[in-house]
C-alpha positions as CSV (number, residue, x, y, z in Angstrom):
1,X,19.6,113.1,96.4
2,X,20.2,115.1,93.2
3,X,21.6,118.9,93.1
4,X,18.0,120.1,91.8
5,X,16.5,118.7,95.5
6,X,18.7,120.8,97.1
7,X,16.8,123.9,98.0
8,X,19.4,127.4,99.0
9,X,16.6,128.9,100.5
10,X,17.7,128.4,103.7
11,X,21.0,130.6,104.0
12,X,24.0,129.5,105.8
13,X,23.9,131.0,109.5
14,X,28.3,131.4,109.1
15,X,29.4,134.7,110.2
16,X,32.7,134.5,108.6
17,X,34.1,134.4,112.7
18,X,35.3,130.1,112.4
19,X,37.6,129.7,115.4
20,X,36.4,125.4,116.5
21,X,36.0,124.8,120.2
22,X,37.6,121.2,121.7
23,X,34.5,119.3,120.6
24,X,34.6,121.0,117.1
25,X,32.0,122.7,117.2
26,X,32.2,126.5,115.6
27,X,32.0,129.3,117.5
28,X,30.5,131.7,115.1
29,X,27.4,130.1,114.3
30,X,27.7,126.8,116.8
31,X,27.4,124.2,113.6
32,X,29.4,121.0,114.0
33,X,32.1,120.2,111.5
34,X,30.6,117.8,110.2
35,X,27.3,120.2,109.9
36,X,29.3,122.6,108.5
37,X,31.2,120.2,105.8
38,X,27.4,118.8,104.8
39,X,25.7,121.9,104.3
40,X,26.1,122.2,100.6
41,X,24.8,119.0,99.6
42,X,21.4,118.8,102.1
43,X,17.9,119.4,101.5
44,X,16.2,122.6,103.2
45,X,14.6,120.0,105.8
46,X,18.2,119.0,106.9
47,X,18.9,122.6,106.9
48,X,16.5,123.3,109.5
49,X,17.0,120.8,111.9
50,X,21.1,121.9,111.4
51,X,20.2,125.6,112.6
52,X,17.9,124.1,114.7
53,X,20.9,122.1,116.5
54,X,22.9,125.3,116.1
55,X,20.3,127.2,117.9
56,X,20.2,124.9,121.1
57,X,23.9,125.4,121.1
58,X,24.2,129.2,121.7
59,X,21.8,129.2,123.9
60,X,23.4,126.3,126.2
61,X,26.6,128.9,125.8
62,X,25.3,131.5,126.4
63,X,23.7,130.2,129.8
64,X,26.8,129.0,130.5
65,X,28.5,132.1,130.0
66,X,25.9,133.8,132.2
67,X,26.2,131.4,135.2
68,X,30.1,131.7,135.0
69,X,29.8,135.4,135.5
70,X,28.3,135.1,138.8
């Protein structure tokens, strides 16, 4: 893949608030590391399916977080 493929249409979900939980994973905006490190040099599509991934893994927290509350 060449910098021209690599579309920044898709902005970065960070939210400036990186604090990594014990399986690395950020808890502002629930990347991986290694999503996180990749980022820059991926195609939209890969962008996607990272806030995708992302997505899935604020939700499972907050669930968590809900059920530990009761």
């Amino acid at each position: 893949m060449q910098m021209r493929d690599i579309d920044s249409t898709v902005q970065s979900p960070c939210v400036r608030n990186c604090c990594l939980d014990d399986d690395l994973i950020c808890l502002g905006c629930f990347r991986s590391i290694e999503e996180i490190k990749e980022w820059g040099l991926v195609d939209s599509h890969r962008r996607r399916t990272i806030l995708l991934n992302a997505q899935r893994r604020r939700e499972a927290d907050q669930m968590r977080r809900e059920a530990l509350k009761r």
